[in-house]
C-alpha positions as CSV (number, residue, x, y, z in Angstrom):
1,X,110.9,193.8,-26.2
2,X,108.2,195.8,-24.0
3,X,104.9,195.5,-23.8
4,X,104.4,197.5,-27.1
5,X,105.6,194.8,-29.0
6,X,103.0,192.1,-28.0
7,X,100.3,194.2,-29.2
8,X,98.7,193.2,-33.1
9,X,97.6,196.4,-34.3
10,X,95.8,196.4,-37.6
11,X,95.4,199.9,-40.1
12,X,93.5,200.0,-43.3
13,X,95.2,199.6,-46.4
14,X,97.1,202.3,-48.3
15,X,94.6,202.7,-50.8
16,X,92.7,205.0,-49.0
17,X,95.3,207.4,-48.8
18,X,96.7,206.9,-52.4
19,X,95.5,207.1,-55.7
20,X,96.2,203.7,-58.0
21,X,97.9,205.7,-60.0
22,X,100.3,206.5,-57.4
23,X,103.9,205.3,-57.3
24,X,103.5,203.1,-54.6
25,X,100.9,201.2,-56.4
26,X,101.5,198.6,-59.7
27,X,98.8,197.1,-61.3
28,X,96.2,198.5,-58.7
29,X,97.8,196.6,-55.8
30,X,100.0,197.9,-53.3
31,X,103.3,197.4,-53.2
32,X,105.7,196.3,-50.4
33,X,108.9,197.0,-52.5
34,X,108.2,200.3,-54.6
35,X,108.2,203.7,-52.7
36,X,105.1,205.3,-52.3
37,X,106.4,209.1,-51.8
38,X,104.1,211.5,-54.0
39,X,104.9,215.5,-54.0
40,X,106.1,217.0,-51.3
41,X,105.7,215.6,-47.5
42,X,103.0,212.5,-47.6
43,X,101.7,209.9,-45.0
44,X,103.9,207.5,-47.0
45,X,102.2,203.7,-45.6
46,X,99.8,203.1,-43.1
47,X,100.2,199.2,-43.3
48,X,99.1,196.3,-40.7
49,X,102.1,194.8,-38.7
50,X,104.5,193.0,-40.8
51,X,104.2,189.3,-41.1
52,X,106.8,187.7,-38.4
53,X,107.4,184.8,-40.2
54,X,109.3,184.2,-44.1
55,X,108.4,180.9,-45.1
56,X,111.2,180.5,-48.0
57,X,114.4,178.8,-46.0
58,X,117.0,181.2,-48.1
59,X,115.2,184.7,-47.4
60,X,115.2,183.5,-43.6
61,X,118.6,182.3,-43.7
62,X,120.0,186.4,-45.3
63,X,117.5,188.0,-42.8
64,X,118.7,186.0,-39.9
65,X,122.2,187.2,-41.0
66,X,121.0,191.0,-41.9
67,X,120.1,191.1,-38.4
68,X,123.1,190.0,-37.0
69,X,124.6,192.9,-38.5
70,X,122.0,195.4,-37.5
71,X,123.6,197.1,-33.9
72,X,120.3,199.2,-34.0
73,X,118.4,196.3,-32.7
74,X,120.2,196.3,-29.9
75,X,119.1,199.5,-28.7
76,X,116.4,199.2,-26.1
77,X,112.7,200.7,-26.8
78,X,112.8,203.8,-25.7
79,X,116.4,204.9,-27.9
80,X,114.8,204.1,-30.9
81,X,111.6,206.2,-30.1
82,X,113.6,209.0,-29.2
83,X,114.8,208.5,-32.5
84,X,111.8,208.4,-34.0
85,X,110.5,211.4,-32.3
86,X,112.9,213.2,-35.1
87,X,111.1,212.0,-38.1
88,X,108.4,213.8,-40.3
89,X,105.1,212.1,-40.8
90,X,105.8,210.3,-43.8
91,X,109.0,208.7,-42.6
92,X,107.5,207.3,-39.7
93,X,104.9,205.7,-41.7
94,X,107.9,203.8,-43.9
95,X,109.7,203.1,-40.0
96,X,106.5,201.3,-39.6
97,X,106.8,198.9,-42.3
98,X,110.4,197.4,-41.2
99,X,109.4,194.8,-39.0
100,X,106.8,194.0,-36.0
101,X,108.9,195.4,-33.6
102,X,109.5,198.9,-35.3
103,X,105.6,199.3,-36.2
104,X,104.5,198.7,-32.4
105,X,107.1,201.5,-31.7
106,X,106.3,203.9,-34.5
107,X,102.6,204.2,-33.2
108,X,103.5,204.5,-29.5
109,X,101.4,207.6,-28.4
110,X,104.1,209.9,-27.6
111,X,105.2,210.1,-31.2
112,X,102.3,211.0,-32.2
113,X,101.1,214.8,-30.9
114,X,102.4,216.0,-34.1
115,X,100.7,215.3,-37.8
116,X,102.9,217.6,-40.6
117,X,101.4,216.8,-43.9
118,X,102.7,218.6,-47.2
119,X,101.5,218.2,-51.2
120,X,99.5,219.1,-53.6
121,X,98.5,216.2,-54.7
122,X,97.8,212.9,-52.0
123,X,93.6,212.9,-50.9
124,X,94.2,215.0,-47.6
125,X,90.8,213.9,-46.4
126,X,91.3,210.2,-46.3
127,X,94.8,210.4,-45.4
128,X,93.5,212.1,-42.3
129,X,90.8,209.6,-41.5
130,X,93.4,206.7,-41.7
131,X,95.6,208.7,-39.3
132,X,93.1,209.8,-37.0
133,X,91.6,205.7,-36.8
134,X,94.6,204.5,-36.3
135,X,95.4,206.6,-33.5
136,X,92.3,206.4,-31.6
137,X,92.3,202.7,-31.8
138,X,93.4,202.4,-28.1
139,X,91.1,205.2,-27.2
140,X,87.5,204.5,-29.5
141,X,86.6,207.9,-31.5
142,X,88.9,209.7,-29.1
143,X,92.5,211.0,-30.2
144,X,93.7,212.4,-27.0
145,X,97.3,212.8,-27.8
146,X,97.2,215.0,-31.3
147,X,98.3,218.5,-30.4
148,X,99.3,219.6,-33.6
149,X,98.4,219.0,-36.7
150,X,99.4,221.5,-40.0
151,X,98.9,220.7,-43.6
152,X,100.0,222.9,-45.9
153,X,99.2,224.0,-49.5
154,X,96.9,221.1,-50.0
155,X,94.3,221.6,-52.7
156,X,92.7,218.4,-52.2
157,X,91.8,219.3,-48.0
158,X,88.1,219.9,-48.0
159,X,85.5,220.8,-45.1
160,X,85.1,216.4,-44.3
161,X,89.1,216.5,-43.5
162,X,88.5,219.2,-40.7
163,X,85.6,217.8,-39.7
164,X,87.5,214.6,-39.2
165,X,90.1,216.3,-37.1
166,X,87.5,218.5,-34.8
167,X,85.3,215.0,-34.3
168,X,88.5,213.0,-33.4
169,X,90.9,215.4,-31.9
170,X,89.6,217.4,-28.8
171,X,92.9,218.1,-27.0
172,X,93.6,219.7,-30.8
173,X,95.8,223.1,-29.9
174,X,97.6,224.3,-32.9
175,X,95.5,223.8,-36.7
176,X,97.7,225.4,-39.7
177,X,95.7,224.8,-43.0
178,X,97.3,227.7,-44.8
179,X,97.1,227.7,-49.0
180,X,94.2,225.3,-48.3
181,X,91.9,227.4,-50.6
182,X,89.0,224.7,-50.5
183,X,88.1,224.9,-46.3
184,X,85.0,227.2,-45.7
185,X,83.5,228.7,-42.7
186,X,81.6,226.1,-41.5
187,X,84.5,224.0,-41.3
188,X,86.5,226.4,-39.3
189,X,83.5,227.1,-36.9
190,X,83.4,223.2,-36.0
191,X,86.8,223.0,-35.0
192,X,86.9,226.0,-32.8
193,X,84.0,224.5,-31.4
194,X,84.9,221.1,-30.4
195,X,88.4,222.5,-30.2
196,X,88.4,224.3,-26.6
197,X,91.9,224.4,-26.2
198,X,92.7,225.3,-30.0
199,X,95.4,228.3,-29.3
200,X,97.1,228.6,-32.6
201,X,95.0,228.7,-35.8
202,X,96.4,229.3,-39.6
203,X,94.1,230.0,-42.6
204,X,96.1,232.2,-44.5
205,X,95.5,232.0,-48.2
206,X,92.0,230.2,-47.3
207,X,89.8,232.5,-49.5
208,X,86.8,231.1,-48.4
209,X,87.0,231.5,-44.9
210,X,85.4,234.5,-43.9
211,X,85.1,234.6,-40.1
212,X,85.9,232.9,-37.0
213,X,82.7,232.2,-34.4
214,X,81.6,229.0,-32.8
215,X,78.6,226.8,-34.6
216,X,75.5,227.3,-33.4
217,X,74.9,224.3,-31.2
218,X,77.8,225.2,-29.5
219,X,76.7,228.8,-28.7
220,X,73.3,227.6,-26.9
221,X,75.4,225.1,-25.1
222,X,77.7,227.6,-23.7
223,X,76.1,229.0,-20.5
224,X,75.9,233.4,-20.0
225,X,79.1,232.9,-17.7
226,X,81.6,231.4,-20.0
227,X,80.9,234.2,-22.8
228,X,81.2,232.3,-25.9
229,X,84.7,233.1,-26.1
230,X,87.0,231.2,-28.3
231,X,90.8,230.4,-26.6
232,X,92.6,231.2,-29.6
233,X,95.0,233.8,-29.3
234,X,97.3,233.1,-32.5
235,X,95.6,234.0,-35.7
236,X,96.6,234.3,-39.1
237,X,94.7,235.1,-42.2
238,X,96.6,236.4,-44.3
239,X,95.6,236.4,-48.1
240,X,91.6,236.1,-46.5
241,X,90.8,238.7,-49.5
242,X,86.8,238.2,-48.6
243,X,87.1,239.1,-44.8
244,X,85.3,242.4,-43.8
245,X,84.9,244.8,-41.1
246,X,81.7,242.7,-40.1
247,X,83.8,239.7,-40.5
248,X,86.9,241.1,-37.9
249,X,83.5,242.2,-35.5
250,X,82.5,238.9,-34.9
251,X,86.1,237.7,-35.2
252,X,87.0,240.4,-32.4
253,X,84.0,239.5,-30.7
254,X,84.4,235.9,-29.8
255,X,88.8,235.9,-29.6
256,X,89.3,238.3,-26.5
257,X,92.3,236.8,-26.0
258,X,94.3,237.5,-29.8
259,X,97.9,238.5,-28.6
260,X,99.1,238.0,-32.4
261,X,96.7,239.1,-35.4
262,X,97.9,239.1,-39.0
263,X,95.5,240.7,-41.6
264,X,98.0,240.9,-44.3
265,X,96.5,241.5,-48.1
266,X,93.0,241.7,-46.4
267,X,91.9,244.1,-48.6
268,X,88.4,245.2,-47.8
269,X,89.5,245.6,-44.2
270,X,89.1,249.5,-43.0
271,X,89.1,251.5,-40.0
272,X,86.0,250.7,-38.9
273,X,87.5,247.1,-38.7
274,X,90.2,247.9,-36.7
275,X,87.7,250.2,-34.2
276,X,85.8,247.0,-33.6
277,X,89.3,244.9,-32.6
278,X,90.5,247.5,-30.3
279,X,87.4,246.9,-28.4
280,X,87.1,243.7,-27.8
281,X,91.0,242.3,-28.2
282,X,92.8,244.5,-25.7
283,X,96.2,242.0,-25.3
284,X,97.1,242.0,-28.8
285,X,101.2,242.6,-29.3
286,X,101.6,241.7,-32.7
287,X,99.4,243.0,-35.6
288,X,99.7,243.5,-39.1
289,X,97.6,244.9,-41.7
290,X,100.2,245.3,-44.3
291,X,98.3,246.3,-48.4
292,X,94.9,246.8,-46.5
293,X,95.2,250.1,-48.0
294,X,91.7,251.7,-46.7
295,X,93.8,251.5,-43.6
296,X,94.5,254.9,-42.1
297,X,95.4,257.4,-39.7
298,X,92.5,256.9,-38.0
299,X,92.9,253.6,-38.4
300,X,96.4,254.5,-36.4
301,X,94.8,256.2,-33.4
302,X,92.5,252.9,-32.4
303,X,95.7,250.8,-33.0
304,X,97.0,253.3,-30.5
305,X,94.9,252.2,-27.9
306,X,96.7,248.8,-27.1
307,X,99.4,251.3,-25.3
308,X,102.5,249.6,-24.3
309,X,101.1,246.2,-24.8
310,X,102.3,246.5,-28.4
311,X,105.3,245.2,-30.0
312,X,105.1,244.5,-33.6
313,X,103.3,246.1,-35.8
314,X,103.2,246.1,-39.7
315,X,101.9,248.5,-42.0
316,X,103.5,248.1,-45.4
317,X,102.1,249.9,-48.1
318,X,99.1,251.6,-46.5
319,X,99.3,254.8,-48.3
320,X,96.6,256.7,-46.7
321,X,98.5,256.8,-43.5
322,X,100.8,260.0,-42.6
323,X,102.8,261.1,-40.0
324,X,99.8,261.7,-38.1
325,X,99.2,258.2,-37.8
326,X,103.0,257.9,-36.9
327,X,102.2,260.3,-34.2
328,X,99.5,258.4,-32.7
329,X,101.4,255.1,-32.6
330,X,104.7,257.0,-31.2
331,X,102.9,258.8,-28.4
332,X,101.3,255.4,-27.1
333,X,103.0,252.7,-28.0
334,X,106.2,253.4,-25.7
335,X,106.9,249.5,-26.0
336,X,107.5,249.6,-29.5
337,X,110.1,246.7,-31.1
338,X,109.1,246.3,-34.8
339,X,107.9,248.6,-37.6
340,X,107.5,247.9,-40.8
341,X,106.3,251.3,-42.5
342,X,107.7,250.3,-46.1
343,X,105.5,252.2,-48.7
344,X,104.0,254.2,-46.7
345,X,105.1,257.3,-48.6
346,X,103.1,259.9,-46.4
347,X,106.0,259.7,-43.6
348,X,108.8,262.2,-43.5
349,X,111.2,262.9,-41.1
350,X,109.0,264.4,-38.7
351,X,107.5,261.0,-38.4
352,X,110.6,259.1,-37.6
353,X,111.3,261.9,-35.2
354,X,108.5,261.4,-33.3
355,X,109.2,257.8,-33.2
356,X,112.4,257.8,-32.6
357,X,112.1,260.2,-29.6
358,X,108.8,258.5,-28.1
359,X,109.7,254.4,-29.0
360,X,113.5,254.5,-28.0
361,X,113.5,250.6,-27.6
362,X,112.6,250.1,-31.6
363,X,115.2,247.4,-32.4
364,X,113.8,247.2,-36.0
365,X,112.2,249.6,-38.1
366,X,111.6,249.5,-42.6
367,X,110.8,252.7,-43.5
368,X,111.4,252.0,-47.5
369,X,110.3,253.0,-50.1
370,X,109.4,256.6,-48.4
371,X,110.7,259.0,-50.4
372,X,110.3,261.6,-47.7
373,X,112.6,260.6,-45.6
374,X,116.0,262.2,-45.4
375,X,119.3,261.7,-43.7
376,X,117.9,264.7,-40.7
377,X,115.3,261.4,-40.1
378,X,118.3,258.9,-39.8
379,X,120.1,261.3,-37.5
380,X,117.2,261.4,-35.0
381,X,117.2,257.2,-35.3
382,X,120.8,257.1,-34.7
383,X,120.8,259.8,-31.7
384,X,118.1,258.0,-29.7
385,X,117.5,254.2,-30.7
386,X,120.7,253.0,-29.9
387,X,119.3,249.0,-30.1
388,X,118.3,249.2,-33.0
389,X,119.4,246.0,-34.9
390,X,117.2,245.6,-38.5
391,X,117.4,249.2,-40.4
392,X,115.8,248.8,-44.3
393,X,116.0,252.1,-46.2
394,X,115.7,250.3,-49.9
395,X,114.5,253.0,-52.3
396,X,114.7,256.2,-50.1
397,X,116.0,258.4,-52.8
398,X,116.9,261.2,-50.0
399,X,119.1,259.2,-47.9
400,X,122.8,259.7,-48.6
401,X,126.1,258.4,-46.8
402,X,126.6,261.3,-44.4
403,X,122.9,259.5,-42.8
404,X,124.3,255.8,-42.8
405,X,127.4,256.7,-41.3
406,X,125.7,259.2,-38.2
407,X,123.6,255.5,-37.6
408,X,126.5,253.2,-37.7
409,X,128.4,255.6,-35.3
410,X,126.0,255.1,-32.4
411,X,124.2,251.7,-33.4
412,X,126.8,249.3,-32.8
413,X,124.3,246.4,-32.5
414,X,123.3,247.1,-36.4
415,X,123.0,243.6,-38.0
416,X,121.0,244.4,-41.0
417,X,120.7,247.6,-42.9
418,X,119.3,247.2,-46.6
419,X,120.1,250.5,-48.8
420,X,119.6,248.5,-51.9
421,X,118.6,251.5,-54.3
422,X,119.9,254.3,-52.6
423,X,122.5,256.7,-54.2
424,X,125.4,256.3,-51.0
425,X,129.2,256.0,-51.9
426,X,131.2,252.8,-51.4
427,X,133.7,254.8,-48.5
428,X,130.0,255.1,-47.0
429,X,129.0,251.3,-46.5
430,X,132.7,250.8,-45.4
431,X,132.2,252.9,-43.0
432,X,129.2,250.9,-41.3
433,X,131.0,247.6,-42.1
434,X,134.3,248.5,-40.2
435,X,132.0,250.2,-37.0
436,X,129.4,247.7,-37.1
437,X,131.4,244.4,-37.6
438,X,128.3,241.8,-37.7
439,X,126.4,244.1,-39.7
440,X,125.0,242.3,-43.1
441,X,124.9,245.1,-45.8
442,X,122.2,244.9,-48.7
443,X,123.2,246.9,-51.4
444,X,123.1,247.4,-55.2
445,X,127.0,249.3,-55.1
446,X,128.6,247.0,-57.6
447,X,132.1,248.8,-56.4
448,X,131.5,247.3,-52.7
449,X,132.1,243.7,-51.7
């Protein structure tokens, strides 16, 4: 064995991440038999070493020959943590309880940039406190190898679980804590703080959250040349229903460097918002502000300002927003990939002609749900975005076969086009299928299969 192997290494008990009711608990006591999954992904056991010797002559006599038979023990060190490296959090907890040499390998550093945690119901908050002690054990209050750390639709993740990982965890660089509905601002605002290198931040469906700034310690600290600036440049908050314009000010004010920006369902987000983010966060190329629906052309023309540096932009169900805004985005934005318009019920075809003319390199567009458009709109599409790959026209009550079969004629790359809803013939969709060969149809023809 390697050096890992000599090491006695020591972790609280399970109790502190379970409940007694749990199932890896009987009678209050843990458990070495029973499994001690809950809901979803868990940190399963965070046990000390296991005991190297078995005193009772018959168990040591089948475990002797059990390990005859094992070839796995065979493989040196550094095959089994490559193995391990595959695992989820939760399974390399239960790795950890096989033997001595399996739990000095499952808490070798390298396996260990990654913490994925999942469930409604384990204690999040001590779960990370017995993960974060155990893994700065070799380095005291220090864990200098976490990277990554997401937990999911946990109800039970509080503010003193973040605080645990911004206290422990400076080299921190991705935090997803989405559907975690109980984390508040000043959580948040301590992790970006003694986070520096946090890139990648997810607090979708976090109600409370309602900015992103650094604490106020950390602002004095920070001297007139560094700016205050945050490093993040992926953020998500999606479903942050109480975010504002002043909210996206401060947010815009302190991320300079966003290059991806989802507002979805932030509702009391207007155009006043959006003037504040064009300001400051020049380098954005993905945005989305899909059923913000103050949103609106004007809201268009500041979006317009990121130029070509756009990519991907999402404006589903904004209804205030016309071909005018179309216009703004299409005359800019030459660098145009994605566009989903669905809802938007204000564009016709002159809006798709302007962006078919203007964004020739759109490989994926979802104009839905828009009445207004026609098949003259499809015919400008087909005539000048010959990449185009993605095409959704569900519910466009104008569209007809002629339209679908003048885009499958000159978009050969088509491998998605949803006309679920629309009133086109089955001699129609067979003629996209049979010129567009990897092309995945969406429809609601019962006569076509």
């Amino acid at each position: 064995d390697s050096d890992l192997s000599m090491r006695t290494l020591s972790t609280p008990s399970p109790a502190l991440i379970f409940p007694p009711n749990s199932p890896g608990f009987q009678n209050g006591r843990g458990s070495s038999t029973s499994s001690s999954s809950v809901t979803g992904e868990t940190v399963a056991m965070v046990h000390s070493p296991p005991p190297t010797r078995l005193t009772h002559p018959l168990i040591r006599l089948a475990s002797k020959h059990q390990k005859e038979q094992a070839n796995i023990d065979r493989l040196p060190d550094h095959a089994i943590i490559q193995i391990f490296s595959f695992l989820p959090t939760n399974q390399l907890c239960r790795c950890a309880r096989v033997c001595r040499r399996w739990y000095n390998l499952a808490w070798d550093p390298r396996l260990w940039r990654t913490i994925r945690l999942t469930g409604e119901t384990i204690n999040m908050d001590r779960a990370l406190k017995v993960l974060t002690r155990r893994l700065c054990q070799d380095t005291p209050n220090v864990c200098l190898m976490l990277e990554t750390v997401i937990v999911s639709g946990c109800r039970r993740l509080t503010d003193r679980g973040l605080y645990t990982i911004a206290q422990c965890c400076p080299e921190l660089r991705r935090l997803e804590v989405s559907g975690c509905y109980n984390i508040s601002n000043e959580a948040v605002f301590d992790v970006v703080s003694l986070c520096p290198n946090l890139e990648h931040l997810d607090v979708s469906g976090c109600s409370k959250v309602t900015c992103i700034s650094l604490t106020r310690e950390a602002s004095i600290k920070l001297s007139p040349l560094h700016g205050k600036q945050i490093s993040i440049r992926y953020l998500d908050m999606t479903d942050c229903f109480v975010l504002e314009d002043e909210g996206l000010h401060t947010i815009a004010a302190h991320c300079t460097q966003l290059t991806h920006l989802y507002l979805r369902r932030c509702v009391r987000i207007t155009d006043e918002g959006l003037r504040y983010l064009m300001i400051y966060c020049t380098s954005i190329k993905e945005l989305s502000v899909s059923d913000c629906r103050f949103v609106s052309d004007f809201g268009m023309r500041e979006i317009a300002k990121l130029e070509s540096r756009l990519r991907y932009l999402s404006i589903a169900h904004c209804g205030r927003i016309t071909d005018v805004g179309i216009r703004y985005i299409a005359k800019y934005c030459s660098k145009l990939r994605y566009l989903n318009a669905r809802g938007c019920e204000g564009i016709t075809d002159h809006g798709v002609e302007y962006l078919a003319k203007n964004c020739t390199k759109l490989k994926s567009l979802d104009i839905g749900k828009c009445p207004l458009v026609s098949d003259t709109g499809l015919e400008f599409l087909a005539l000048n975005c010959f990449n185009l790959k993605r095409l959704s026209l569900k519910s466009c009550e104008s569209i007809t076969g002629q339209g679908l079969q003048i885009v499958a004629a000159n978009c050969f790359d088509l491998q998605m086009l949803n006309v679920q809803d629309c009133e086109v013939s089955v001699d129609a969709l067979r003629f996209v299928k049979r010129h567009c060969k990897r092309c995945i149809i969406e429809h609601t023809n019962p006569a076509f299969f």
